[in-house]
C-alpha positions in Angstrom: 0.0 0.0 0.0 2.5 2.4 0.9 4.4 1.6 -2.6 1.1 2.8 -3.9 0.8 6.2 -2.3 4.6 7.0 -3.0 4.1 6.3 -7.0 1.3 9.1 -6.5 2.9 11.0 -5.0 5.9 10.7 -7.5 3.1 10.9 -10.2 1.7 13.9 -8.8 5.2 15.4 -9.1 5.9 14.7 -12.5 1.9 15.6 -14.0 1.3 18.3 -11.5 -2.5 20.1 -12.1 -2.9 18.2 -15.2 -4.0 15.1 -13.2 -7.6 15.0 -14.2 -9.5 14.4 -10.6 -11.9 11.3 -12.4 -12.7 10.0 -8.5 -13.7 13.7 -7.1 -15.1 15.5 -10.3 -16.4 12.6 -11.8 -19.5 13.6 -10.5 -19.8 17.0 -11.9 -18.4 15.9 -15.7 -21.1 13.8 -15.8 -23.5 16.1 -14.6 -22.0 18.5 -16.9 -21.8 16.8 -19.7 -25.6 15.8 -18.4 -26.2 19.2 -18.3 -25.3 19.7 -21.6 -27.4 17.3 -22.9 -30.2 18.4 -20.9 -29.6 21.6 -22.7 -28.7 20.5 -25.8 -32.5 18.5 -25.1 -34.3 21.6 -23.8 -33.0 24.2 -26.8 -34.4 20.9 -29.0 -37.7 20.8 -26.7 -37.5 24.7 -26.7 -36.7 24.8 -31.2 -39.5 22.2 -31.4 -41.8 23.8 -29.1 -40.7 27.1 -31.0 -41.7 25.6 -34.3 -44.3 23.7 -33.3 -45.7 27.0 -31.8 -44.6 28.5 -35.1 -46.8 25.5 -36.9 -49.8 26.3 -34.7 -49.8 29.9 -35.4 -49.2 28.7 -39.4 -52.4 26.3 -38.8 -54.2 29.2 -36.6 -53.2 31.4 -39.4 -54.3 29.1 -41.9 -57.7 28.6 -40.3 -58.0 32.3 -40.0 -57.6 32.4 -43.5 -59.8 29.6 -44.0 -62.1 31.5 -42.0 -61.5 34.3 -43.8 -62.1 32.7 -46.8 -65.2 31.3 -45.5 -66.8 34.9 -44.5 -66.0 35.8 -48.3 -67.9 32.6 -49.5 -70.4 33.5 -46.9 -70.3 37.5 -48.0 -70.2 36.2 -51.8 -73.2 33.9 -51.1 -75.1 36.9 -49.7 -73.9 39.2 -52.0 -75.3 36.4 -54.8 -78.6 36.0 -52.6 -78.9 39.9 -52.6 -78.3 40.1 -56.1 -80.9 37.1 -56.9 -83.6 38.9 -54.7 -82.6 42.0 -57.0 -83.2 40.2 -60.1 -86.3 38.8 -58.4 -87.2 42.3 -58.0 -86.0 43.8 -61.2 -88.0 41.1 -63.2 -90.9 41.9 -61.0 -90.6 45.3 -61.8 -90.4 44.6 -65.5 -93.6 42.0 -65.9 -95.8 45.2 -63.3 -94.3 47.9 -64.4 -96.0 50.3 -62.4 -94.5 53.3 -60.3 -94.2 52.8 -56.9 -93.5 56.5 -56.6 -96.3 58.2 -58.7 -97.3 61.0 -58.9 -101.0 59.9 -59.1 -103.1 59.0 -56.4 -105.7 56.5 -58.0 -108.6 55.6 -55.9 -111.8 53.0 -56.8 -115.1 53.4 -54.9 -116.1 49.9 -53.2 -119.7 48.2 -53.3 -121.8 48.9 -50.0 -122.3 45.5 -48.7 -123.3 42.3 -50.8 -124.7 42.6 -54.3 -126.8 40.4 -55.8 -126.5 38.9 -59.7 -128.7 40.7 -61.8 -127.8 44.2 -60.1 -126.1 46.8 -61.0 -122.4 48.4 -59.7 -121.1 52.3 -60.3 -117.6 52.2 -60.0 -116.1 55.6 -59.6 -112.4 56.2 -60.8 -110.4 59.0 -59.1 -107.2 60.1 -60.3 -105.6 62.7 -58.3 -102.4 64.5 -59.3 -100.4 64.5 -55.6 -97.2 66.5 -57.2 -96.1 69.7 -57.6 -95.5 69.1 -60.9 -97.7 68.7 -64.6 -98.6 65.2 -65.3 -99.5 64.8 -68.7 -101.2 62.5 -71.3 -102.7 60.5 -68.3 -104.9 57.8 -70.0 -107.6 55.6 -67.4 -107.9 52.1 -68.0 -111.0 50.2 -66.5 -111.0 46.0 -66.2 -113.1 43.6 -64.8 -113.4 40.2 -63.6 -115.5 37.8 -65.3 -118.7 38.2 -63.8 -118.9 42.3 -64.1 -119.6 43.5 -67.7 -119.5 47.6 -67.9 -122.5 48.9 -69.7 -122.9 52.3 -69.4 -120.7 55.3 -68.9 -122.0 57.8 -66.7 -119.8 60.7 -66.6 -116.0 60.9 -67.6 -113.4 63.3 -67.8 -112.4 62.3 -71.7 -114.3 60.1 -74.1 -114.3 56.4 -74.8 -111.6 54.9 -77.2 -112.7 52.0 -79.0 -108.8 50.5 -80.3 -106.1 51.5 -78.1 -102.9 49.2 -79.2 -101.1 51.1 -76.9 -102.5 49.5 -73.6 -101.5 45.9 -72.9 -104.8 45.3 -70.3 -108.2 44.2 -71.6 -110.9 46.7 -70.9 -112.8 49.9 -71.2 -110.0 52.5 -72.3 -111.0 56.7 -72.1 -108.8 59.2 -74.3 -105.8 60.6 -72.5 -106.5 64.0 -70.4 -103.6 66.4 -72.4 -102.4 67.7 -68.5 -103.4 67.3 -65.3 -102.1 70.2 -62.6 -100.6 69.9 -59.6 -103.3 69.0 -57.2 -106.1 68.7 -59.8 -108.7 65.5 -59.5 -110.4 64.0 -62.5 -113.7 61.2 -62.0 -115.0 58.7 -64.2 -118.4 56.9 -63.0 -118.7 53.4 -65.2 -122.0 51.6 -64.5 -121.6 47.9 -64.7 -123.7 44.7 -64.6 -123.5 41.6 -62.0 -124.3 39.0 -64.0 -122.1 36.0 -62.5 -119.9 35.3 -59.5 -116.8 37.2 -60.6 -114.5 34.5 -58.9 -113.3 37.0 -56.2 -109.4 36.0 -55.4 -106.3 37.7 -53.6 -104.9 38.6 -57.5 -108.3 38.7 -59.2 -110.1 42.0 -58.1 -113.6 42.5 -59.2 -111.8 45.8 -60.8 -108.8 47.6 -61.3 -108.0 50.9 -62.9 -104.9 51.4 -64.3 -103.3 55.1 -65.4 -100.7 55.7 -68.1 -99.2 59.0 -67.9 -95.9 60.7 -68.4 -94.2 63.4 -66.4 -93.2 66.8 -67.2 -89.2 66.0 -67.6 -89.6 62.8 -69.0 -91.1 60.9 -72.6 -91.1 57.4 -71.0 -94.4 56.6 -70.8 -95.0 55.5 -67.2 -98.3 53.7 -65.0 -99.7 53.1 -61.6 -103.1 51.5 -60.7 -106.2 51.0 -57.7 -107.8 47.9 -58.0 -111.6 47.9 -56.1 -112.1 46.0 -53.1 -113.7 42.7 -52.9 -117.9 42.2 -52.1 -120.2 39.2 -51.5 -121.9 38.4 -54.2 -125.2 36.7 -53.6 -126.8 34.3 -56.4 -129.5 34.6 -59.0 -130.5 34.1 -62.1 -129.3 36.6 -65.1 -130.9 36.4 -68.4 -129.7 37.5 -71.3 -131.8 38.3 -74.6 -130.9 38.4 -78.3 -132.8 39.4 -81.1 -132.5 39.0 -84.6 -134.4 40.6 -87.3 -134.5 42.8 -90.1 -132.4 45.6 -90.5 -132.5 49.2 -92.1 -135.8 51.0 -94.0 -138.6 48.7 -94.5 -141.2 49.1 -97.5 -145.0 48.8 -96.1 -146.0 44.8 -96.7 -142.6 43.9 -96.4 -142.7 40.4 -94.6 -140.5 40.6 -91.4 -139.6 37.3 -89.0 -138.0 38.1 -85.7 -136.0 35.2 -83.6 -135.7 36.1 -80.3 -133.5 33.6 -78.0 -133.2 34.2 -74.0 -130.6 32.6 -72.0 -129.7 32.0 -68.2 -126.0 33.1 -67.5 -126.1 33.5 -63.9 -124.8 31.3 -61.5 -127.9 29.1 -60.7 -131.2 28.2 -62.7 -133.6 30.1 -63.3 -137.8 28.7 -62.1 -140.9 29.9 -63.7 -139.7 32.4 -66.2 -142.1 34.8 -67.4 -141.9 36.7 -70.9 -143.8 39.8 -72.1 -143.0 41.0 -75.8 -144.8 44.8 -76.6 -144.5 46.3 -80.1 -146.0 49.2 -82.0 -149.1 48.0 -83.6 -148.8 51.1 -85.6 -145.9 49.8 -87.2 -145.9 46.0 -87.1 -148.9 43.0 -87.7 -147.6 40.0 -85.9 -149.4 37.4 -87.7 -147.4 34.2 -86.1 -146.0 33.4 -82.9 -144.2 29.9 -81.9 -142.8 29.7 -78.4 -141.8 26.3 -76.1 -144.4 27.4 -73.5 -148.5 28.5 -74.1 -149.6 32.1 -75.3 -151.7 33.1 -73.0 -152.3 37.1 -74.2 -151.9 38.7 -77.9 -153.4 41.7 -77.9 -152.2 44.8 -80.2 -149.1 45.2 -79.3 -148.5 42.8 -76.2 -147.1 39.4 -76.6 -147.6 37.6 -73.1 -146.3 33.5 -72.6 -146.9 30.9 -69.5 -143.9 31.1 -67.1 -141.5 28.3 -68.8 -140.7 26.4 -66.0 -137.0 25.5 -65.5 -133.9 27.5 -67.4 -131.0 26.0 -66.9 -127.7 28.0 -65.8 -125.2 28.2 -68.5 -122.7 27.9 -66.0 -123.3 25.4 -64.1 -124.9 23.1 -67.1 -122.1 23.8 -69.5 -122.7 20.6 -71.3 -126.4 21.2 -71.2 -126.6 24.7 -72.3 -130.5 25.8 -73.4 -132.3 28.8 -74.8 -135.9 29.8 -74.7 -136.1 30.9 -78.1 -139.3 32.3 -80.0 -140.5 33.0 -83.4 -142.8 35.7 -84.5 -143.4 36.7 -88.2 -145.1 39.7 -89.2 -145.5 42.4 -91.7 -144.9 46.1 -92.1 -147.8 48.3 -91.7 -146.1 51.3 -92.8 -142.4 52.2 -94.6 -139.7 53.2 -92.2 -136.7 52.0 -90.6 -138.0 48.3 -88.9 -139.3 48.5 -85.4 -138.2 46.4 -82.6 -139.4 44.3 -79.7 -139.5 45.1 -76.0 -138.4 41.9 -74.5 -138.9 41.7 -70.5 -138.2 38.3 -69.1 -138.8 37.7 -65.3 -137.9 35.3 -62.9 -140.4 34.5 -59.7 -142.0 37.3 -57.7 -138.6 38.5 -55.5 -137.4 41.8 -56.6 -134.1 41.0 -55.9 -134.5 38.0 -58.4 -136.1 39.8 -61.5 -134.2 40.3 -64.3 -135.2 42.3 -67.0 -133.4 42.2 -70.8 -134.7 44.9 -72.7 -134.3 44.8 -76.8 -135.5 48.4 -78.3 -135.8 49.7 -81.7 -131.8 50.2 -83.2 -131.4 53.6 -82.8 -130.9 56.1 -86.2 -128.3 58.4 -86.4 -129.6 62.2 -86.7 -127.0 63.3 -89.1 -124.9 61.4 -91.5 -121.7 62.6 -93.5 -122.2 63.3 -96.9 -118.8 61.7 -99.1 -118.3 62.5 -102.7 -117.0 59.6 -105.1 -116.9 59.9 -108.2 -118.5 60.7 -111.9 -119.0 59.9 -115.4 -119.9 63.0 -118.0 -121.6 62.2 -121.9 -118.6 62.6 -124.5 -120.4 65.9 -125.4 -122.0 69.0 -124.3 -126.3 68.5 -124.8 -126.0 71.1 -127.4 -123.4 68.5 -129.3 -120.8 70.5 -129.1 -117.3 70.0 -127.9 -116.2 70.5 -124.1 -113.9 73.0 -124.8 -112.3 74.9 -127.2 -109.1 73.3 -129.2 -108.2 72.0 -132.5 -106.5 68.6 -130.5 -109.6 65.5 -130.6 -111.3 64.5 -127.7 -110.9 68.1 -125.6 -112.4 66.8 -122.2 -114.1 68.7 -119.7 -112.4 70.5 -116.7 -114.9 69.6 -114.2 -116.4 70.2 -110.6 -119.0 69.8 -108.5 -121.0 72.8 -106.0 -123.6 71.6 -103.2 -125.8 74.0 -101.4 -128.4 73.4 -98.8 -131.7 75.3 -98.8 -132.1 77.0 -95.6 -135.0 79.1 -94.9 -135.9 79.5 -98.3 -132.0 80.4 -99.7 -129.4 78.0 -101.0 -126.3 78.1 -99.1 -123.2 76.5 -100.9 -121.6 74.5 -98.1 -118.6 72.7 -100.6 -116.7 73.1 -103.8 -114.9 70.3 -104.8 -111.3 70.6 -106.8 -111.1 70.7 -110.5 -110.5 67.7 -112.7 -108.7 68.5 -115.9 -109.2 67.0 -119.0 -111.7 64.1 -117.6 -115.0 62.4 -118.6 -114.4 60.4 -115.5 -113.2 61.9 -112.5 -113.1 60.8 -109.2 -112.6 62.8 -105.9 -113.2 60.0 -102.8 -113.8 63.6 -100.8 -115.8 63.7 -97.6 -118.0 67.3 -98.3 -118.2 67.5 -94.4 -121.6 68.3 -95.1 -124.0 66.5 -92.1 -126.9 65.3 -93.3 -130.3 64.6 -91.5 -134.0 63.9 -92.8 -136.0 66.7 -94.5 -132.7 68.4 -95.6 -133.1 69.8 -99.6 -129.6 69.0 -101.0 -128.8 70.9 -104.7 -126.0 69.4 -106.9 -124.2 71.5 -109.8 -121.5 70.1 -111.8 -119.4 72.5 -113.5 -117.0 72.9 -116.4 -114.6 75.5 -115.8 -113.3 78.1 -118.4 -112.0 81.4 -118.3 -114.7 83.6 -118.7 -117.8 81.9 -117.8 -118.4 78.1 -116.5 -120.5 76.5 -118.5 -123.2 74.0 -116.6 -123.0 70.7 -117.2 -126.0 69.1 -115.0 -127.9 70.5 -112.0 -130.1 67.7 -109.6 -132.2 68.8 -106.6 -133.6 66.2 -103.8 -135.2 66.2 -100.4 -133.7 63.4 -97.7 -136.5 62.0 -96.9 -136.2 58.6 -94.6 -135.7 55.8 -97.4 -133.0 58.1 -98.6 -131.5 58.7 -95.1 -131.4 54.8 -94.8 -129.2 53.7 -97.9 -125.5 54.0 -97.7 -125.2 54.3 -101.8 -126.5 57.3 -103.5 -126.6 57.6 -107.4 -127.9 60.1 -109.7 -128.0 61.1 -113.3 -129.1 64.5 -114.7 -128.1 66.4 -118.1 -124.4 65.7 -119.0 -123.9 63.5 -115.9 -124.2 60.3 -116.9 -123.6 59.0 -113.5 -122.2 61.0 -110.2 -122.0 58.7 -107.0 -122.0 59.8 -103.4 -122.6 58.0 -99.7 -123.9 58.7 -96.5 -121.8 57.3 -93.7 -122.6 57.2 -89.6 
């Protein structure tokens, strides 16, 4: 042992410091080099936490973006939704085409309580101009539901038009007001007959008035519209009558046959349905009468049948529709224009229920327009001679034609038509704008200019008396006229 220590000691001479101390610091190296590795480990744990932190805030990131991306998807999808509803609108907007920000305040009266078929409605039509501004050309349109057929117009601020290809709606279309001020209210009062449910819905209003119009600044024509509110509509029967017979002047003896035909076309059918038929006896001899029921009084001029007991609804019996249809042939008693039928057809003893169709004599026009046409002169003056003056053959005559009208006692030349040159047939297709009614004494002078002096070439005079005032054609020849043709139109 003691060999032992002196070789350290010797050892520990020769090495000095540079002994490593293994059995004291063993310890501590290893817990060094531990230390290290612990290190070296936690910088690893630390770099991988680090990048794994890193990595979360790349996936956080990500998923923000993803979130991100999402809320654009979700701001896309709206902005698509929004822009769909838009469309919706827009093509709403196209297909109504009204102005939700008119001008015009458009109101339509509503029926007091229920109505029953066979009654009748007034709807009144306000248009009020709400602006400060001019609206012009403001045109009403009235339509209605199967069921409601407008009859009569009872007062209106502008006339009826009867072709308007202008509007797109089916109805009852007035003339367009020029302006309306600022402020300023227009009516229209329309009567109009029940004669059948009118099938009252949320979109099918028993009426609706619809208003073109423009504004001051703008030409786009623009509309808005009322529609009228709904009513109960209690059921009846509604008959309709139709007449046919003979039309325009009648000679006396002429043979005339009239066909009337009366129909149910109401909701429900119609019981015991009465007919009375008056006439002038004046004017017409019924000589023959053939009905589907008895006739149980013919007296002059009243024509009464047994109630007919059942008319069916043309409605409801569509595949058994019906008619009560009656002949009567008679004849003229005197020469005129033909004389119609009074038809009333009842149904049962309610008032409510009774239905009357009335067909009265068609009504004549007072006045009629008075249209030229044309002419056809002889190839020579009556004294032989030529038209005018020339060395040329066949020197026609410049021609034209004078009307007057005799009034108290005078004639008064109402028209001078244009000269034809050099014609034996002219023609002028000229309305004279003369009116003509019965009793009027019409003069005719046709004329062949010249320089000097015309020279006559026929002169015709004739009173319109009523077969006159019924025909459409006139035709006349007098001196040098071979032919001159005019008409009378309504």
């Amino acid at each position: 042992m003691k060999y032992v220590v002196l070789f350290m000691c010797l050892f520990s001479l020769v090495f000095g410091d540079e002994l490593p101390h293994q059995d004291l610091d063993e310890g501590i190296l290893w817990q060094k080099v531990n230390d290290d590795d612990d290190d070296k480990r936690e910088v690893a744990d630390e770099t991988n936490d680090e990048e794994a932190s890193d990595d979360d805030e790349a996936s956080d990131d990500e998923a923000s973006d993803d979130d991100e991306t999402s809320d654009d998807d979700k701001a896309s999808d709206d902005e698509e939704d929004e822009a769909s509803e838009d469309d919706e609108a827009s093509d709403n907007d196209e297909e109504t085409s009204y102005d939700k920000n008119s001008p015009l305040k458009v109101t339509v009266s509503k029926a007091k309580g229920a109505v029953v078929v066979g009654q009748q409605l007034v709807y009144t039509v306000t248009v009020t101009n709400i602006s400060d501004n001019e609206v012009r050309d403001v045109k009403l349109v009235l339509t209605t539901s199967f069921g409601i057929d407008p009859v009569e117009v009872l007062s209106s601020a502008t006339s009826l038009v009867e072709d308007d290809d202008e509007v797109d709606e089916d109805g009852i279309v007035f003339e367009p007001l020029a302006s309306l001020k600022s402020y300023q209210a227009i009516e229209y009062q329309v009567s109009c007959d029940l004669f059948n449910f009118y099938r009252g819905e949320d979109d099918n209003h028993p009426a609706s008035a619809i208003v073109y119009y423009n504004v001051s600044d703008e030409s786009t024509q623009r509309k808005t519209m009322a529609r009228g509110e709904h009513f109960e509509v209690v059921a009846a029967p509604y008959l309709e009558t139709d007449v046919e017979s003979a039309e325009g002047f009648i000679d006396t003896g002429q043979e005339l046959n009239y066909t009337i035909e009366i129909s149910n076309i109401g909701p429900v059918d119609a019981e015991n349905v009465a007919v009375l038929i008056t006439y002038d006896a004046q004017q017409l001899q019924v000589e023959d009468i053939k009905a589907p029921c008895e006739v149980v009084l013919h007296s002059a001029g009243r024509i009464k049948l047994a109630e007919y007991p059942l008319l069916k609804s043309e409605d409801v019996n569509a595949d058994e529709q019906e008619s009560l249809v009656i002949h009567i042939k008679g004849k003229a008693m005197i020469s005129g224009y033909a004389s119609g039928l009074h038809v009333i057809a009842k149904v049962g003893k309610k008032p409510v229920q009774t239905i009357s169709a009335k067909v009265k004599k068609e009504d004549v026009p007072s006045v009629k327009s008075l249209k030229l046409h044309k002419a056809t002169f002889k190839g020579r003056k009556n004294n032989n001679r030529r038209w005018d003056i020339g060395w040329k053959k066949g020197v026609l005559p410049d021609s034209f034609v004078t009307i007057s009208v005799a009034e108290n006692g005078t004639w008064v030349k109402k028209f001078t038509s244009q000269v034809m040159k050099n014609n034996l047939r002219p023609i002028w297709e000229i309305d004279t704008q003369i009116q003509v009614s019965p009793k009027m004494k019409i003069q005719i002078e046709v004329y062949d200019k010249d320089l000097k002096k015309h020279d006559i070439i026929g002169s015709h005079t004739f009173t319109v008396d009523e077969k006159v005032f019924a025909q459409q054609e006139l035709e006349f020849s007098f001196a040098g006229v071979e032919k001159i043709s005019f008409s009378l139109e309504d």
